[in-house]
N, C-alpha and C positions, 0 to 999 in steps of 0.2 A: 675254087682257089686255082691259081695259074701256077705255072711252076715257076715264072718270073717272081713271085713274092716270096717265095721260101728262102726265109732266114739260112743260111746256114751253121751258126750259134746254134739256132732251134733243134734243125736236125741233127746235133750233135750231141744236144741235151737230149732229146727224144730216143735218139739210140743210145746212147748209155744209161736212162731208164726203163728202158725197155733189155737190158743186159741186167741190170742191175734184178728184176724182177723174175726174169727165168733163172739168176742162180738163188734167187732166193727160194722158188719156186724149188730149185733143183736139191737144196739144203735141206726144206721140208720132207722133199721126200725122201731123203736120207735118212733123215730123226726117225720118220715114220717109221723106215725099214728096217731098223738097229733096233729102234723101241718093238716092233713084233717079232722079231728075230729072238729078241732078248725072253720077249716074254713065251716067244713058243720054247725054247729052251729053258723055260720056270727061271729066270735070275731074279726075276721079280719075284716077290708073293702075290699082291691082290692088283686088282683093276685099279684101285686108287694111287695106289704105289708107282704102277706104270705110266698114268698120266702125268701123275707126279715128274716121274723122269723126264716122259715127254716135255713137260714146259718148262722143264730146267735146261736140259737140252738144247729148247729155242730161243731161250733166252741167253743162254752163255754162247751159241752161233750167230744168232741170227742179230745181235746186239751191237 
């Protein structure tokens, strides 16, 4: 590809999916760190509980 063909619509769409992806990227690992944070401090009860949290989490964020 030349650099004469490159849309620029394209590369506009391309970097804002490509932003769009590192914070999503960057959200998940937030959950992550709240959801083990939570659970090294027992908030939770069991392992199930805490995934639990977890995909509620990603889903009320990341939605």
């Amino acid at each position: 590809m030349q650099i004469d063909d490159i849309n620029p619509q394209e590369v506009e769409y391309m970097t804002k999916a490509s932003e769009q992806e590192k914070e999503r990227a960057s959200f998940e690992a937030l959950i992550n760190y709240v959801v083990q944070s939570a659970s090294d401090a027992q908030m939770f009860g069991t392992g199930e509980s805490i995934e639990t949290a977890r995909r509620h989490l990603c889903r009320t964020i990341l939605s």
